[in-house]
VOKE-919245 format. One record per residue (C-alpha): x, y, z. Coordinates in steps of 0.05 Angstrom, whole numbers, plus 5000, padded with zeros to 4 digits. Example, Ala and Ser with C-alpha at 12.3 -4.5 7.8 and 13.67 -1.06 7.14 Angstrom:
524649105156 527349795143 
//
This chain:
505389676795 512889696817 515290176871 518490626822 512390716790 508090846844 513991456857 513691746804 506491896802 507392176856 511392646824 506092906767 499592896804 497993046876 494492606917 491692206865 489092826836 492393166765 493893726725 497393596671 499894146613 501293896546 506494356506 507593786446 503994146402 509594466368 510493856333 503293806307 501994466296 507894826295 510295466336 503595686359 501496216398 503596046474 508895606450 514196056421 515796246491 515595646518 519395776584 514696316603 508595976589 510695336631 513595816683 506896116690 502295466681 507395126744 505895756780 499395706773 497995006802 499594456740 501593786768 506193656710 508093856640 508693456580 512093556522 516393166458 523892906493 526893546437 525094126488 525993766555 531094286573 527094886552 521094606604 525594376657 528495056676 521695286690 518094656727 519194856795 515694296840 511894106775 513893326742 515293246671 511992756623 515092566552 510592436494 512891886454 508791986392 506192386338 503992766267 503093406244 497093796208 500893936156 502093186141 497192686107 493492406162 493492766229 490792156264 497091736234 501391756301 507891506295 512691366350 517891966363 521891676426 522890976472 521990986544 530390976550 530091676513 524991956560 528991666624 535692096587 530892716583 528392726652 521992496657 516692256702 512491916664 510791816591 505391926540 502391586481 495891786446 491791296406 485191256366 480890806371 475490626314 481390916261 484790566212 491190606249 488090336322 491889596309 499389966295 498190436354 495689956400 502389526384 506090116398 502290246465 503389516483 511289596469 511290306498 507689946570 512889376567 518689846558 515690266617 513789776669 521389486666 523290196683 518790296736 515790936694 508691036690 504091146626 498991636611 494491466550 491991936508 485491506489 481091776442 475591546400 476791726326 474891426265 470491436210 463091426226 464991506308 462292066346 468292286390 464292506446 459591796447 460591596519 459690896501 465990866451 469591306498 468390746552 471790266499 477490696482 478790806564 478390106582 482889876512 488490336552 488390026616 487189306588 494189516544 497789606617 496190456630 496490806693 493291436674 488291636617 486092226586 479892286531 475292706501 469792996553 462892756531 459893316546 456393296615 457592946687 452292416683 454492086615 461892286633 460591776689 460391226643 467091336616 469791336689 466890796715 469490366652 476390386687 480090306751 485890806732 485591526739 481891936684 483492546658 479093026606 482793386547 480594056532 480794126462 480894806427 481195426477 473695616489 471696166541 474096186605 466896026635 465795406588 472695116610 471895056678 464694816676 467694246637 473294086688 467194246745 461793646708 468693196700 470393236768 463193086788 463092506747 468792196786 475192386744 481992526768 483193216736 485993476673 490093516617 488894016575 493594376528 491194906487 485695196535 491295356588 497295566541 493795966497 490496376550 490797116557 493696836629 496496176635 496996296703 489996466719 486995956685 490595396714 489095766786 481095616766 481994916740 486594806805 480895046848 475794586817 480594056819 483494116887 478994596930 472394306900 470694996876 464395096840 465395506777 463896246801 467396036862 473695806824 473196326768 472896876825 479496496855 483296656799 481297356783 477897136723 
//
């Protein structure tokens, strides 16, 4: 790991510890709720304790003006549900356009088990290259997806966690597997830093007994999307997450934190 990159995860986690906001959905879903306004919501999500914020290179001045101390992360590719294949990722920027826009760090999400795993892991390879001569780190969005694959299988999330640091990653997020002690084996299939998605906004209780069994597994934080930018209070909710994540909260404690 160069120097550069070392810095500048410094700059979107804190002390080795993350939460990190993804706003890209506008690209795969369109303007959704939480995303129409996007300066206010990543105003109130960097308020409320997020590590970083990650969006497409298109908006990097709409989320800059409201980062505060936050770092910004660039996804790099993508597809839309309106489109033939939502699992089809294609690449949307190089690591030169996310050094023009500002960021960080940058993203890339693959599948593994789908029919499009060999493209995307070609892309991920180029994407580390391009990244590692700039000194900028990676976060992978690894999932396991394909047909006949349980997404949640802690096994085949192992696989796809492991694929992304074998590929040259610094930092991966996947699907939780659903509680701490199988969660464990996804963690301990990597050196690098894990991170749990969040997946469709569920209440607030559920959320942050996910991020609480994560944590205890031995992950690194977050980085969920639509369960913090979709909520009745950005804000709040990213207070609880931050005070499982950061004050080793337990879930009343944390939910009590943040008012919620």
């Amino acid at each position: 790991m160069t120097a550069g990159t070392r810095a500048r995860l410094t700059r979107i986690g804190n002390d080795d510890r993350y939460i990190v906001v993804p706003v890209d959905h506008g690209l795969t879903m369109g303007p959704v709720d939480g995303l129409r306004d996007v300066e206010s919501t990543v105003d109130a999500i960097t308020d409320g304790g997020a590590t970083a914020v990650l969006s497409h290179r298109g908006i990097a001045d709409r989320v800059h003006a409201n980062l505060g101390d936050a770092g910004y992360i660039v996804h790099t590719n993508g597809a839309t549900t309106i489109g033939p294949d939502e699992d089809d990722k294609r690449r949307t920027a190089s690591v030169d356009d996310a050094v023009r826009a500002g960021a960080d760090a940058v993203s890339f999400h693959i599948n593994v088990g789908s029919q499009y795993e060999s493209q995307q892991l070609t892309d991920l390879a180029e994407i580390t290259s391009e990244a590692e001569r700039l000194g900028m780190p990676v976060l992978a969005m690894a999932y396991a997806r394909g047909e006949g694959i349980d997404g949640s299988d802690p096994d085949a999330l192992a696989h796809a966690v492991r694929i992304a640091e074998e590929v040259g990653c610094d930092v991966i997020k996947t699907a939780y597997s659903g509680d701490a002690e199988s969660f464990e084996t996804v963690v301990a299939a990597t050196t690098k830093p894990v991170l749990i998605a969040g997946g469709a906004k569920g209440t607030d209780e559920k959320t942050i007994e996910m991020v609480r069994g994560a944590m205890d597994a031995g992950a690194a934080g977050v980085s969920m999307g639509r369960s913090i930018f979709q909520h009745a209070d950005p804000e709040a909710i990213t207070q609880a997450v931050a005070a499982v994540v950061f004050d080793d909260h337990g879930v009343e404690a944390a939910l009590d934190a943040a008012d919620l």
